[in-house]
Structures are given as structure tokens and as C-alpha cells.
C-alpha positions in Angstrom: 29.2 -17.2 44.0 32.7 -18.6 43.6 33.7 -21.8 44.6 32.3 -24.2 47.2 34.6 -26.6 49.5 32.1 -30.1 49.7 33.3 -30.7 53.4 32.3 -34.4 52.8 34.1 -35.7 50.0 37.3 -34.8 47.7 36.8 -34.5 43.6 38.0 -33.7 41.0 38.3 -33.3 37.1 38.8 -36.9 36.3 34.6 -37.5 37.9 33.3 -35.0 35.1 33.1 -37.8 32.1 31.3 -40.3 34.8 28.9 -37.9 36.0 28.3 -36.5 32.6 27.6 -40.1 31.3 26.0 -41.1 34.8 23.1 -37.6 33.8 23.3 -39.0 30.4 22.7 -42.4 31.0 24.9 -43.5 28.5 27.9 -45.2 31.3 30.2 -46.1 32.6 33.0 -46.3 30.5 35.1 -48.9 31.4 39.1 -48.1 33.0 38.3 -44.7 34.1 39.8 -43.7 37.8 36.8 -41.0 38.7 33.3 -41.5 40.0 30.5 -40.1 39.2 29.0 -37.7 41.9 25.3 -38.9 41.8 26.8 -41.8 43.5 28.4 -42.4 46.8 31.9 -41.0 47.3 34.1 -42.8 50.0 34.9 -40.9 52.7 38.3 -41.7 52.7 38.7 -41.2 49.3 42.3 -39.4 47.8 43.3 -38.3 44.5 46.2 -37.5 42.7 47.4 -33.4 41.8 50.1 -32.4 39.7 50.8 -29.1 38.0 53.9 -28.6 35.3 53.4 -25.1 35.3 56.7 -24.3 37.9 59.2 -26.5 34.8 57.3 -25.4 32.1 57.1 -21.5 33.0 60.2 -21.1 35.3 62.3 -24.3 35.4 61.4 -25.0 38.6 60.5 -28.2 40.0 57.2 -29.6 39.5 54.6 -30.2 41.9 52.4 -33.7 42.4 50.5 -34.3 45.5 47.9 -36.5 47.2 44.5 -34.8 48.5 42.0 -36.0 50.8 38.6 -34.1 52.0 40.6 -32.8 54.8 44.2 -33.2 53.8 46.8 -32.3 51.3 50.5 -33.6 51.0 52.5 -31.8 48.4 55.5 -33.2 46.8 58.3 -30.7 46.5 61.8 -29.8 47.1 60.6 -28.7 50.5 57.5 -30.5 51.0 54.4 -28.8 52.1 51.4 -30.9 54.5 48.2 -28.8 55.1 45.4 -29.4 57.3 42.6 -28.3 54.7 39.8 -28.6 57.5 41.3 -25.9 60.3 43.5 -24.5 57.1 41.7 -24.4 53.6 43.4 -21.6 52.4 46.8 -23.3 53.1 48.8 -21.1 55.3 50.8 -23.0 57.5 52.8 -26.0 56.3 52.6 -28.9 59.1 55.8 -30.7 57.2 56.8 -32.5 59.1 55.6 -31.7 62.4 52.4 -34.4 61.5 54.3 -36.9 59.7 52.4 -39.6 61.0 48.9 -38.0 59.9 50.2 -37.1 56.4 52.2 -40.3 55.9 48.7 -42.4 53.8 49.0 -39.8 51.6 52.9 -39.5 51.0 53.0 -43.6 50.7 50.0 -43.5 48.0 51.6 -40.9 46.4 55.0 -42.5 45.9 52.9 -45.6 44.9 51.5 -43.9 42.0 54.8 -42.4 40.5 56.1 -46.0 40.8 57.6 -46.2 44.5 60.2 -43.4 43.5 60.7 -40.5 45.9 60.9 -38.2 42.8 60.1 -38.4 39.4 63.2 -37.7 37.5 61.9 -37.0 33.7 58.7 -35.5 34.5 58.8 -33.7 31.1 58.7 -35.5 28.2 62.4 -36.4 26.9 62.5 -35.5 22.9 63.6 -38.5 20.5 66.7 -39.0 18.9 64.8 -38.7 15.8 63.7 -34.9 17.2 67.2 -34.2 18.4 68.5 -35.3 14.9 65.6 -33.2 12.8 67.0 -30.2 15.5 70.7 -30.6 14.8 70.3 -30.6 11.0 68.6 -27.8 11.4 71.1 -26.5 14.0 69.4 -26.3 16.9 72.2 -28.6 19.0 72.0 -27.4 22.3 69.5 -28.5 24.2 66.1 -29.3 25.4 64.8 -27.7 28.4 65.0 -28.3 32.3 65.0 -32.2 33.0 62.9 -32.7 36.7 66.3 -34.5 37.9 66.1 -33.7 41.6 68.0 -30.2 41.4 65.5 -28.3 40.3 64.5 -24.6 42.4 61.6 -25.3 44.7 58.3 -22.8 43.2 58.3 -21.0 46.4 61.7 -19.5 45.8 60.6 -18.1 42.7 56.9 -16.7 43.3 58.4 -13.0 43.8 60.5 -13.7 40.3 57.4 -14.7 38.8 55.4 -11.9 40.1 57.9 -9.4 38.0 57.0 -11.6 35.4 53.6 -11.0 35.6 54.5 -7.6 35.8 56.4 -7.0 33.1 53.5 -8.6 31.3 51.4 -5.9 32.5 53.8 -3.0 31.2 54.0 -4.4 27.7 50.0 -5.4 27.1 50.0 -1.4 28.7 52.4 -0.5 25.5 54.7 0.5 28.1 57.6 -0.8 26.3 61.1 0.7 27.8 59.7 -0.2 31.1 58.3 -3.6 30.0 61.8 -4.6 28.8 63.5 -3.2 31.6 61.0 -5.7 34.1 61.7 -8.6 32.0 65.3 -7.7 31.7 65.8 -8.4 35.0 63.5 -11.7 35.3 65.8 -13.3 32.8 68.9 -12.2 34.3 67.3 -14.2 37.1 65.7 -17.6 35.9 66.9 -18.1 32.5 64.1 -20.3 31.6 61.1 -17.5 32.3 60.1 -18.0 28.9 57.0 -15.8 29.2 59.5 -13.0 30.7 62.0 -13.9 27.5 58.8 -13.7 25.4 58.0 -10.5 26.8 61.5 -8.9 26.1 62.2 -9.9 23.1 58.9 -8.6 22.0 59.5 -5.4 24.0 63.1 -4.6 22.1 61.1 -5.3 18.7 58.2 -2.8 19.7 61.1 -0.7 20.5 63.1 -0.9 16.9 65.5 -3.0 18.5 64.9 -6.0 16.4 68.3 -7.2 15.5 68.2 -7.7 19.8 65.0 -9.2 20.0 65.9 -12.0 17.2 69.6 -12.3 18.2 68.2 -12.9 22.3 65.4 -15.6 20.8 67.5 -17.6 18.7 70.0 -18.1 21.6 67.5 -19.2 24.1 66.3 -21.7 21.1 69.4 -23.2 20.9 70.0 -23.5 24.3 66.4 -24.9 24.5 64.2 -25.4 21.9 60.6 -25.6 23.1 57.7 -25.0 20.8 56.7 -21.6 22.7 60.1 -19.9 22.1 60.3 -21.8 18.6 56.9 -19.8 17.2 57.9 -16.5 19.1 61.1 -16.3 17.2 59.2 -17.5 13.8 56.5 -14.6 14.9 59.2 -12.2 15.4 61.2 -13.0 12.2 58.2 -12.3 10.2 57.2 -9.2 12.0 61.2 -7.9 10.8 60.2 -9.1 7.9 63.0 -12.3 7.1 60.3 -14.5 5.4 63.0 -16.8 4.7 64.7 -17.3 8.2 60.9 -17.1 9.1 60.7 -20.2 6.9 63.3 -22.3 8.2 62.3 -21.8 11.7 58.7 -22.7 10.5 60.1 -25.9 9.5 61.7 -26.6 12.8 58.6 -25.9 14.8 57.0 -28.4 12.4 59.3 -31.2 12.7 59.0 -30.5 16.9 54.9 -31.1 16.4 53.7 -31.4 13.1 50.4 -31.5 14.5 50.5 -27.8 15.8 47.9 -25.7 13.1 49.8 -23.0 14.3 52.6 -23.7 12.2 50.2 -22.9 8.8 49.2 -19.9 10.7 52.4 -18.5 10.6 53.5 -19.8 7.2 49.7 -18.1 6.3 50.7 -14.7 8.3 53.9 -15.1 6.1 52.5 -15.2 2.9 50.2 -12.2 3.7 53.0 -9.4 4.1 54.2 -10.8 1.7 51.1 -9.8 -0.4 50.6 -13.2 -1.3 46.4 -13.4 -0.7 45.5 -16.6 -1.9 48.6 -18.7 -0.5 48.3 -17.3 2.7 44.1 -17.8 2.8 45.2 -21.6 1.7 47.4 -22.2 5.0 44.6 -20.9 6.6 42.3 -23.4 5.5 45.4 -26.1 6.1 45.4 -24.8 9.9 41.6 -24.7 10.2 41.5 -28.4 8.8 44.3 -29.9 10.8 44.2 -28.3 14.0 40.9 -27.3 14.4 41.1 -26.8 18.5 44.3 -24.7 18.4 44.0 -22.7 15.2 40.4 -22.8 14.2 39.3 -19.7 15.4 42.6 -18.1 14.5 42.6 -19.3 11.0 38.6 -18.5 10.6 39.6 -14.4 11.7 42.6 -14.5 9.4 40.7 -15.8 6.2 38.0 -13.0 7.2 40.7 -10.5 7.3 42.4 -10.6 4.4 39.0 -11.3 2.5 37.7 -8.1 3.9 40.9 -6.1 3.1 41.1 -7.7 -0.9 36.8 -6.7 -0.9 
């Protein structure tokens, strides 16, 4: 039936746990900020919003926000307001033609991120002891957009991120020349579209371009070295078949989050062309045991797979 606006109250994912416990009878937790919805929920109630997605996927800036039942304030480069009751799908911006009416929110809002009107170093900042593990590896350049203020507002970039999507399309299609064509021009565009870069590089490797498609993804690694462009250039090393290089870019992607199962995936998918059975079944296991959220069910089809094919 899709989903239904409560015209009443404002919740959200942070009431789940209490109103789990709450059916349960097993509550409250102590500290926790939601409620649980078998209980009374104050009218004038607001919570907190945020999505990383816009940095994350496209550089952009992020988006945090303060929502009551029947009004949302959106942080932004260009700040959005909505009136959610006569407006729930969000159309027109009131910013800042009802300042006054929008101002609880904005004030709460910069109350939570500390009284700042941004949040400079929304993402998280590596260590010098990850910037060190980087450089001896040398991976010196970089580490991503920094939310310093400067950042593109999301709205300038939905149409770049619609040819994202589109190029996305092409290649799942097997439509490869045209694929790489679409994400050609995303990247020329927003240099930090790293599904688009994903999808390119990928493209050019489908394509028998591979000395492109690893040449393009160890320079956006350098220039920023984020796990999801670290394990597409270890993926596409050992799809060209350089174990080796593989290796070494294996052992970056470790030293970034050595909690990540999907580093003995790879090292596992390694081993396998390289006919190595047992090895690679044994990373498996490593990435079933360690990671079991990430890389179970990956690990659990590999093992099957090369069990079947030595049967």
C-alpha cells in the first residue's frame, strides 16, 4: 500500500528499538533519543535528518535537517523550508519567505551540530597513522571531499547524477561502448562520481581496454583513496589478472578497514584464478568468520562454488 504520512506525529528510525522493546516488554534502554509509539508522541515533537549520500556519491555537500509533523527545514548551500501539510511532496521551497515559522527548527538544528551554521568535517578525517600506512604504500594524495563550506549544493547535480544512473543502466544492459561513453562524460563533470568512475573503468575492462581501466583507477586512488575505489581497483587488477599488484592494493584496503570481510574475499577470489582451491576456500572462511554482515553470504556462495566446480 506504500507509505502512510501519520498527520499527528513525526517519527522516525531511532523509535524502532523502543517500540520493539516497548512490544517486547523487555525496556527501555536507558540514553536512547526515540520513543516508543505505543506511547504518546508530543505534538510538537522534531527530529534530526541527515543523509551523506550527496559527499559520499558526488562530492557534494551534505544534507542535515530538522522535521516536525508539519514542517521541514533543510540545511544546505541554498537552504530549502517546506510546508509538509499543504506540501508533502516538497515542491515549493518557502526559504526564506517564512523565516519566522521555520526559525524553531533552524535554531534546534544548529543546536545539535554544536551552535555552528555548518558542519565543517562532516566526513570522517583519516588518522595520521592511515595517511602514514597510505604513503608507505604510495597513496599520498589525498582523502576525499572535506564538507568545508564550498561544497556544490545536491540540487546542482541531480541531472549529473541522473547520467549516472544511466550509465549504470547501459553497463548492467552489457551495453558497454555506450556505458563508457555516459560515464565518460559524468566524470569529466564531477570528478568524485565514484559510482560513474566505477562504471567506466569497468566499462573500458569489459571492453579489452584494461591498461585504461587500471591506469584511470589508480589515479582517482591517489588523488582519493576511499575504500569503494580501493576494492574496485583490487577487483579490477585481478580480473587483468596482476595477482600481485592485486595484492598490494589488498593490503592497502586492509590497513584503510581491517574490519572489512571483503578484503579476504578478494584475496580468496585471488587465490581461485589462480587455481589455488584450498587457499582461496580458507579466506573464505576468514571473511565468513570476521565479517559475517558484509561478506557472509558472499563468502558462503564462493565456498559453494569452487566446491561444486573441484566435485
Amino acid at each position: 500500500s506504500g507509505p502512510r504520512r501519520l498527520p499527528d506525529r513525526v517519527t522516525g528510525l531511532i523509535d524502532l528499538r523502543p517500540t520493539i522493546e516497548d512490544l517486547l516488554g523487555v525496556g527501555p534502554t536507558a540514553g536512547l533519543d526515540g520513543l516508543s509509539l505505543l506511547g504518546d508522541i508530543p505534538a510538537d515533537r522534531s527530529l534530526y535528518i541527515e543523509t551523506e549520500g550527496p559527499i559520499t556519491m558526488a562530492g557534494a555537500s551534505p544534507l542535515r535537517g530538522q522535521q516536525r509533523q508539519d514542517l521541514k527545514f533543510i540545511q544546505a548551500p541554498i537552504p530549502e523550508s517546506y510546508d509538509l501539510v499543504k506540501d508533502p511532496r516538497e515542491q515549493r521551497n518557502l526559504h526564506p519567505s517564512r523565516a519566522d515559522d521555520f526559525a524553531p527548527l533552524q535554531a534546534r538544528l544548529a543546536e545539535l551540530l554544536g551552535g555552528a551554521e555548518k558542519n565543517p568535517g562532516a566526513v570522517r578525517q583519516m588518522t595520521d597513522e592511515e595517511i602514514q600506512r597510505l604513503r608507505s604504500l604510495g597513496y599520498v594524495h589525498g582523502s576525499g571531499s572535506v564538507d568545508d563550506g564550498t561544497l556544490p549544493d545536491p540540487k546542482e547535480m541531480i541531472k549529473v547524477l541522473n547520467r549516472s544512473q544511466q550509465a549504470e543502466k547501459l553497463y548492467a544492459e552489457k551495453k558497454y561502448e555506450q556505458a563508457a561513453a555516459v560515464a565518460r562524460e559524468v566524470v569529466d563533470r564531477c570528478d568524485a562520481c565514484v559510482s560513474a568512475a566505477r562504471v567506466l573503468a569497468f566499462s573500458y575492462l569489459r571492453l579489452g581496454r584494461s591498461e585504461e581501466a587500471i591506469a584511470f583507477l589508480r589515479a582517482f586512488v591517489e588523488r582519493s583513496p576511499q575504500v569503494y575505489m580501493i576494492r574496485s581497483l583490487a577487483q579490477a587488477l585481478i580480473m587483468d589478472g596482476q595477482f600481485d599488484a592485486a595484492g598490494e592494493v589488498l593490503d592497502l584496503y586492509a590497513s584503510v578497514d581491517p574490519t572489512d570481510g571483503r578484503v579476504a574475499i578478494l584475496r580468496g577470489d585471488s587465490l581461485d584464478r589462480q587455481g589455488l582451491a584450498e587457499q582461496a576456500i580458507a579466506q573464505y572462511e576468514e571473511a565468513r568468520r570476521v565479517d559475517p554482515n558484509r561478506a557472509g553470504i558472499t563468502a558462503e556462495q564462493r565456498i559453494r562454488r569452487v566446491t561444486e566446480r573441484r566435485e
